[in-house]
N, C-alpha and C positions, 0 to 999 in steps of 0.2 A: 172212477176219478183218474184222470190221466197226471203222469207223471209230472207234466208241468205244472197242476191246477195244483198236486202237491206240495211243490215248490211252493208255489205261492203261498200258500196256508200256514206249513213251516216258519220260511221268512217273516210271514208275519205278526205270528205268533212270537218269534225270539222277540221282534222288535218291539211288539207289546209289553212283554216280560222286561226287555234292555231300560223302554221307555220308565215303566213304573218302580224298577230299580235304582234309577237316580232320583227319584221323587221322594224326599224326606215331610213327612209330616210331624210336626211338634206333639198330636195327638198319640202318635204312635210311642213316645214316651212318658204318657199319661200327665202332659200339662195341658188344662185344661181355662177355654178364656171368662174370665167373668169373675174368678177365683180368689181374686188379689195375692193369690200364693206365689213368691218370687221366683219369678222366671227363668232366671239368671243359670241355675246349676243344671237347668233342662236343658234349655240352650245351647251350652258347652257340648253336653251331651251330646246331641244333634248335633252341633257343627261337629267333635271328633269321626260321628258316623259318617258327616259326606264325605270324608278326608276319602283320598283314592278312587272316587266316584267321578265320573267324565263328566260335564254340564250337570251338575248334582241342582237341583233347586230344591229350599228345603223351605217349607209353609208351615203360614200361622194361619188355621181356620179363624175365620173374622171373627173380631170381637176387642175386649179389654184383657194387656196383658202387665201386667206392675214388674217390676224390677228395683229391688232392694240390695241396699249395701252388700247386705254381707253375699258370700259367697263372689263376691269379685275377683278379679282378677287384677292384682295391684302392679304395677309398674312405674318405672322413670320413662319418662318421654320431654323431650325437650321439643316444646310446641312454639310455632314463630307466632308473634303477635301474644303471648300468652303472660301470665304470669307465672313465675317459676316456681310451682309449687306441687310438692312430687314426694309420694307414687299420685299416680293417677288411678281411677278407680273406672276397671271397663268393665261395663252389663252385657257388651256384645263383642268379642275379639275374633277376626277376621283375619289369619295370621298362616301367609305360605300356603295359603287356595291358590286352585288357578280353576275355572269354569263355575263358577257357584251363582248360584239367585238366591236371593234372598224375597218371597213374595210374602206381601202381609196381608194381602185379601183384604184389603183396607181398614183395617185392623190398629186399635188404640195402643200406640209402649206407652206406657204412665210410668215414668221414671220418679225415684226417691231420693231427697240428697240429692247430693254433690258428687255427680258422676255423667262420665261419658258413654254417652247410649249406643255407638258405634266406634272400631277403633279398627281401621282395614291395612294391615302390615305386611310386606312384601307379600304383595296377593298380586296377579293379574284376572282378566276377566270378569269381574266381581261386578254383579248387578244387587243393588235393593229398591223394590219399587212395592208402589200400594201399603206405605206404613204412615201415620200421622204419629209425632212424638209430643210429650208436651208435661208435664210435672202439676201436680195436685197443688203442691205450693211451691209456687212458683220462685226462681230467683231473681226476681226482682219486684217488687211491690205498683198498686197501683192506686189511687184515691180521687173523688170526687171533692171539689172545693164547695162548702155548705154554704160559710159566711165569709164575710172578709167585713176588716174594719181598720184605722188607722191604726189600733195597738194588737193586733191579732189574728189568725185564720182557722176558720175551722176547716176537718178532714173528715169523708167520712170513710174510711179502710174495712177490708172485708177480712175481719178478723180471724175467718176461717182458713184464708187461702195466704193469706200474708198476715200470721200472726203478730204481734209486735210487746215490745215492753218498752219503758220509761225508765233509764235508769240518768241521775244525777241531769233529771231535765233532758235529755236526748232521745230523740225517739230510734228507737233498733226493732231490727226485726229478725226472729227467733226460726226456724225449720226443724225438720230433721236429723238434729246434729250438728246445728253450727247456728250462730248471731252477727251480726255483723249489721254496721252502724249506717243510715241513710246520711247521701254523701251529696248525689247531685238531683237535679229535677228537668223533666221535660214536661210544658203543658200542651195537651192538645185542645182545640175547638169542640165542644158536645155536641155538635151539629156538621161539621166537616170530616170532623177525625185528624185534621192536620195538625202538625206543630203554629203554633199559636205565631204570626210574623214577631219579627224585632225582640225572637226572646232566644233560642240556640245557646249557644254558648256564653251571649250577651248575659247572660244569668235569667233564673224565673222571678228571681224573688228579690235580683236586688244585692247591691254588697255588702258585707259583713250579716247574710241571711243564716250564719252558719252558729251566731250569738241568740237562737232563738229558746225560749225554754218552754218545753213541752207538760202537757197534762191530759188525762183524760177524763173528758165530760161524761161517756157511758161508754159499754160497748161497741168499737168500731168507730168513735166520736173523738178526736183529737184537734185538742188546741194548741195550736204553735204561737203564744206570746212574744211579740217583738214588732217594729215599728217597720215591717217589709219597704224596702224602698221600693218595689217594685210589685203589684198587686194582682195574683190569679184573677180571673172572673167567676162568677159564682155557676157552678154548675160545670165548670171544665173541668176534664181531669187531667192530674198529673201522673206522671210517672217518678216513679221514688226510686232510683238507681241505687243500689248497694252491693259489700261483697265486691270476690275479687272475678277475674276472668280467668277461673281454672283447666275448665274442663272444656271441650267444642262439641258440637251436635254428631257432626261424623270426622273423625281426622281419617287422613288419608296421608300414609306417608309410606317410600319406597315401595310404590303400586304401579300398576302400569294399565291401562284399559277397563276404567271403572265408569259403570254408570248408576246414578241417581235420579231419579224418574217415578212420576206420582206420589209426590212426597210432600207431605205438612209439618213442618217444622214449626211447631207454636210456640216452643221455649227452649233454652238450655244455659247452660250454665258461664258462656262465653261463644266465641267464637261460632257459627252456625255451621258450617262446612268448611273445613282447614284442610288444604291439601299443601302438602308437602315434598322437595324432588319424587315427584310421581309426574305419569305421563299420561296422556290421553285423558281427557275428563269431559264426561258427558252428562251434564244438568239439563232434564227437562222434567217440565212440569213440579218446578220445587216452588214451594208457596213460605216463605219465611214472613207470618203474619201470625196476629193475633187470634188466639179464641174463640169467634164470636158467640160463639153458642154460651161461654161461661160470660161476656161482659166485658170483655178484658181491652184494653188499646195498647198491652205491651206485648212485646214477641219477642226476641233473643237480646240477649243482654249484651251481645258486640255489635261489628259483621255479621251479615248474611254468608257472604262467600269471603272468605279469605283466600287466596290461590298465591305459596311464595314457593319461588326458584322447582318451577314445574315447565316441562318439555313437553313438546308435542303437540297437539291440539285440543284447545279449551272451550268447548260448547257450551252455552247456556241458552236455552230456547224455552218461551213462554214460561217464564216464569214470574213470582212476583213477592213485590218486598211492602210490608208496611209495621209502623211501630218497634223498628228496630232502634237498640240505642245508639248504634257506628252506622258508619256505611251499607248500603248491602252490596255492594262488589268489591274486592280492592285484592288486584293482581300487580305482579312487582316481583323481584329479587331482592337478595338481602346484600348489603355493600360488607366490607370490613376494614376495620383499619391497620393500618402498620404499626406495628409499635417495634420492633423490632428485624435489625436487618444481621443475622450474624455469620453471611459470608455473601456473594456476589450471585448465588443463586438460591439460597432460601432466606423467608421472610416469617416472622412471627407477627401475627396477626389477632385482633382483637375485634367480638362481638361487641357494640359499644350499645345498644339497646335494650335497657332491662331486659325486656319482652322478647329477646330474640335472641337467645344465644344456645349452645351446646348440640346445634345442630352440626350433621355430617357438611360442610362447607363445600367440599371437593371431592372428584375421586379421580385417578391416575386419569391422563387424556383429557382432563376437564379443558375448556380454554377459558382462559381467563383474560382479562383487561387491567391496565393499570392504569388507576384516576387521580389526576391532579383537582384534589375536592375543592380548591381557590376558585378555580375556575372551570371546575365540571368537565374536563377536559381528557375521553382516554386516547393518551400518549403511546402506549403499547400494546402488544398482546402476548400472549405465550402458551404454551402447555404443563399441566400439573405433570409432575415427574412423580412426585409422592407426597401423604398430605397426614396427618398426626394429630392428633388432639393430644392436649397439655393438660388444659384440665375445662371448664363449662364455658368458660369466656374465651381461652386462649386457643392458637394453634399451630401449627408450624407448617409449612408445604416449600419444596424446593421445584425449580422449573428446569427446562431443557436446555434453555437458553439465558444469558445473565440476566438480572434483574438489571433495566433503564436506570440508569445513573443518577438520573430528574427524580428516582424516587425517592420523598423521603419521611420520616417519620410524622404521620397525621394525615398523607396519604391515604388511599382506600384502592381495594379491589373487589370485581365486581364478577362474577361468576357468569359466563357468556352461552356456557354449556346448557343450563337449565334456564333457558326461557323459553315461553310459547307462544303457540298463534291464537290469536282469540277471536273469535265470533258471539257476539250476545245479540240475539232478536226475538221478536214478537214480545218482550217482556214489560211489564209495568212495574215503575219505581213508585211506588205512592209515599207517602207523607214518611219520613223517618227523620231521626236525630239527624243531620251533618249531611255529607252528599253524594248522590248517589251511584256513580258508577269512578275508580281511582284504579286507573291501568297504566302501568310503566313497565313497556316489552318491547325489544325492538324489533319482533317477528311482525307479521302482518295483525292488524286490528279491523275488525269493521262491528259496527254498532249500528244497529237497524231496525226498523221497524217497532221501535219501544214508544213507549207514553213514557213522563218523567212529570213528579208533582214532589218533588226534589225538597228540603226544607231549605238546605243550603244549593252549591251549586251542583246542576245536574249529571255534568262529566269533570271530571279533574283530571289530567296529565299533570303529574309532579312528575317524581326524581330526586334523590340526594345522595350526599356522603357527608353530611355534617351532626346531621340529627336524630330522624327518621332509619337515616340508612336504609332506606328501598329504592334499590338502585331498577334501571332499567331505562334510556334514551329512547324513545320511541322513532320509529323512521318508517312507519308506512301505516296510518289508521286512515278510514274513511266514515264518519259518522252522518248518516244517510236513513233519509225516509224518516225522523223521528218527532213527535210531538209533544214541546216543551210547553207544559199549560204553568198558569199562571204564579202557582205556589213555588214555582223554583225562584229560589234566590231571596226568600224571603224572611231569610234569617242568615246572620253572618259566624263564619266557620272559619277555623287557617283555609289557607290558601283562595278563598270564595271570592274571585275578584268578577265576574261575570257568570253569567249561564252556563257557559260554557268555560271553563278556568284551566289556561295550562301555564304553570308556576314551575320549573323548576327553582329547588335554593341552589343558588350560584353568588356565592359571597364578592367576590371581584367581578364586574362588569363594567363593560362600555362596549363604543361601536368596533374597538378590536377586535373581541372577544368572539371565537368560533360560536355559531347557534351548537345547544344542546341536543334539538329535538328537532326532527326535518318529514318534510312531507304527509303532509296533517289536511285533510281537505273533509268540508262542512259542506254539503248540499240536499237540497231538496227536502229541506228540513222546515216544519209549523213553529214557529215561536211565538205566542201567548204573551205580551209582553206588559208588564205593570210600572218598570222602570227603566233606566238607562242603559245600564252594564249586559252587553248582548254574548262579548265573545273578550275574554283578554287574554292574550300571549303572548309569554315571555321566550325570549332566545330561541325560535322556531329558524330553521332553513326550507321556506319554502310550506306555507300556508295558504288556504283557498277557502274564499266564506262566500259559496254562488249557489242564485236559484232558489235560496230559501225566503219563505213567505212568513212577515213579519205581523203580529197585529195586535192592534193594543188592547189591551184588558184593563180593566177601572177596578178591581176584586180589592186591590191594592192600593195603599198611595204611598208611592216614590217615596228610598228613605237613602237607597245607599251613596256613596260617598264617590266614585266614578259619576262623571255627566257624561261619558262618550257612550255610544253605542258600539264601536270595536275600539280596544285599545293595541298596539304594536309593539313592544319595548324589546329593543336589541335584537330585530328581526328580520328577514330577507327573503325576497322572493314573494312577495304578498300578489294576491290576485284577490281583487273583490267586486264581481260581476253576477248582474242577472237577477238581484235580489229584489221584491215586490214588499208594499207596505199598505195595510188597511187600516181608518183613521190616524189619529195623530200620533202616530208613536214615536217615543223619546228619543232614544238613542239612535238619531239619525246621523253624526258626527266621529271621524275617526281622530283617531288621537296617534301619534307617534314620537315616538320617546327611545333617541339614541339609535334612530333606525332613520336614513336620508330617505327622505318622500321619493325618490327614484326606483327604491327598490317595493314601492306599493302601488301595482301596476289597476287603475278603478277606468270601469268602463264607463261612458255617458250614459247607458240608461241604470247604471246604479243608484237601487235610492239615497245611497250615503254619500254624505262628502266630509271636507276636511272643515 
């Protein structure tokens, strides 16, 4: 054997050795899957051994792995979009890695309680892929409607998986250490799987449904006594929402280059995927749907993806949402108010949104914007100099430069540093509560190549500083190639004024009034159409609805409250050319409102007019 062939053999050999050195197996700490033995302190385990390991991936040979309370890892995290209830309880803590995979060899976590199943904390590089998550009893309930009659409804609930009890007439449902009282309802179709039209947030059952008094008939058999103004069909099922939105599927905050891929997210206890100032976020192939193999039409009890005041670039590719109770997208920044000014260059500042406070807001070099919230208007910009938390609501930060003069108490700012580019394609929004994709960035957007069976509208561009406070003006999306079939828009939601819905709140308006949001173009897009309402927005600079192919669907019948097929309000720069129409479809009419027909430039072969 000659010297080189040695070489080679050597080399190959460390590389072998290097290679199976970073490979952590769960088994090799004797957790073993099928067990229901808690997972949890094995875990820790294994993750402490990758610590100092280069691309460490550490695996779950396939199978069923349970994760119980105890042994957690308890914490404060202040989560946006959440409710503020703290410690937090983590089964998997991800915490100051940098190269790690997480592989689950497609492998069951069956989470217990009230707990977050991943929690990935100033990590970079951080992969988990091939794991499906999903809880034995579930947080949130589900039932099959038996009977219905003018004084009463029966339910039939699977008393195994969403226990319940009867207290003082009220029906609750009991888990693993916690009860909590049935609050709202979604019905789906037993033959669609959709949200049922004309019922969303319009109520399922009807006003004052909440005076009902319950009993039960037998096991899993419940009678809700009361005169429903509004009546299930026999054989749908509802969804019984309860409980708070504590915990998220995977939070991701002060991370930077994470990816989530081959992933079933079937339940959790709030929020499905919450990233937070992190950067780079790579979703593919994440499935935030239902069970089927248990029966189930419910999947997470929020959002799918939550994504606030995140940098960099935001991928979402082939993925798919159904049976969720929010949105399954909603990207945005978080605004803040002034409440106090106590010199010419720092500002005291206040979280005004239950759900969203006690986060890092800023850090030195951030830029920031100053918003006149009357009229949605940023006046200025500047540089964080230094930035202080006061206490979970409050905070203080001074700039480089003096604070704008126009500033003043009720104001808002808007953090300009943390926002991102987003890309979402090949994905499918199927049937879920409200609508489906709510992006406010002012990086570049493009949406593509999706199916949308939307309940309410399919895309939303909001924006605010009044309420919401999810800030973000958008100035350059392209929603391209996608196919809006006929269940969108078929239940009414805030802001859901067409298929396509961009609302920002802007309290003071007229044709004065600078547009919010600019350079928005709609082409080459299928719409499915049942009703009127095609496309409406509000305070755009420079919007484009061309090339898309319109065509009517009868699945429906016409309910909502717009007769135009595009509406304009406070807007400029319109181009609407190119567009084609198969049978009669409604919404061939534009409407404009506070916007001079001059600045709505329609070609002669458009199928719409005014």
């Amino acid at each position: 054997m000659n010297m080189k062939t040695q070489l080679f053999f050597v080399t190959a050999l460390l590389c072998s050795m290097s290679l199976k050195a970073q490979t952590v197996s769960m088994a090799d700490f004797g957790l073993k899957p099928g067990t229901r033995e808690n997972a949890v302190p094995y875990v820790q385990k294994a993750l402490e051994a990758c610590k100092g390991k280069a691309q460490a991936t550490l695996v779950f040979p396939k199978g069923r792995y349970d994760f119980w309370p105890q042994h957690c890892i308890e914490r404060e995290y202040f989560e946006s979009n959440t409710s503020d209830i703290n410690p937090k309880r983590l089964a998997i803590l991800i915490e100051e890695a940098e190269g790690l995979t997480i592989e689950g060899d497609s492998s069951d976590f069956i989470f217990h309680d009230r707990m977050q199943p991943f929690t990935i904390d100033h990590s970079r590089n951080i992969t988990i892929k091939n794991v499906s998550v999903d809880w034995d009893i579930p947080l949130m309930a589900q039932a099959e409607v038996l009977a219905v009659t003018d004084q009463y409804i029966d339910l039939r609930i699977n008393a195994y998986e969403s226990p319940y009890v009867i207290e003082k007439g009220k029906l609750l449902f009991v888990g693993e250490g916690w009860k909590s009282q049935w609050t709202s309802t979604m019905e789906y179709d037993r033959n669609t799987l959709t949200v049922v039209p004309k019922t969303g947030d319009q109520g399922v059952l009807g006003k004052k449904s909440e005076d009902y008094s319950a009993q039960e008939l037998s096991i899993g058999v419940v009678r809700l006594n009361y005169p429903f103004k509004r009546k299930p069909a026999v054989g749908n099922l509802l969804q019984l929402r309860h409980s708070n939105r504590d915990h998220a599927g995977v939070f991701i905050v002060d991370s930077k280059d994470v990816t989530i891929e081959n992933f079933n997210l079937y339940h959790c206890a709030g929020l499905g995927i919450l990233s937070q100032y992190s950067e780079n976020l790579s979703y593919r192939n994440v499935r935030c749907v239902p069970n089927e193999k248990k029966g189930r039409i419910l999947s997470g009890h929020d959002d799918g993806f939550q994504v606030s005041n995140c940098k960099g670039d935001l991928v979402i590719d082939n993925c798919v949402f159904h049976g969720l109770a929010d949105d399954p997208i909603n990207v945005h920044g978080t605004s803040v108010r002034i409440e106090e000014r106590p010199n010419d260059y720092t500002l005291r500042c206040k979280f005004t949104h239950h759900q969203s406070i006690g986060m890092h807001w800023a850090n030195v070099g951030d830029k920031v914007g100053f918003i006149d919230n009357k009229i949605m208007q940023t006046v200025a910009t500047d540089i964080v100099k230094s930035f202080r938390m006061i206490d979970k609501e409050l905070f203080e930060l001074s700039f480089e430069q003096a604070v704008p003069k126009g500033m003043i108490i009720g104001n808002a700012l808007e953090n300009l540093t943390w926002t991102c580019h987003v890309s979402i394609t090949n994905s499918f929004f199927k049937s879920c509560r409200a609508r489906g994709i709510l992006v406010t960035t002012p990086c570049k957007v493009v949406i593509e190549n999706n199916i949308f069976e939307s309940s309410g509208s399919a895309i939303l561009i909001a924006g605010d500083a009044n309420y919401w406070y999810e800030s973000g003006a958008v100035k350059d999306v392209v929603i391209r190639k996608n196919i809006f079939r006929a269940p969108c828009l078929t239940s009414m939601y805030q802001f859901t004024e067409g298929v396509i819905s961009v609302f920002p709140e802007i309290p003071q308006k007229d044709e004065k009034t600078l547009p919010f949001h600019s350079n928005i173009i709609i082409t080459e897009n299928e719409f499915h159409l049942f009703d009127y309402p095609i496309l409406y927005a509000l305070s755009v600079d420079g919007i484009e609805f061309s090339n898309n192919k319109l065509i009517r669907s009868r699945q429906f019948e016409p309910f909502h409250k717009r007769k135009y097929g595009l509406t304009f309000e406070s807007c400029r720069k319109i181009t609407v050319k190119g567009n084609t129409a198969e049978g009669d479809v409604l919404g061939n009419t534009i409407q404009l409102i506070n916007t001079p027909k001059k600045e709505c430039k329609l070609t002669k072969d458009s199928f719409f007019n005014y």
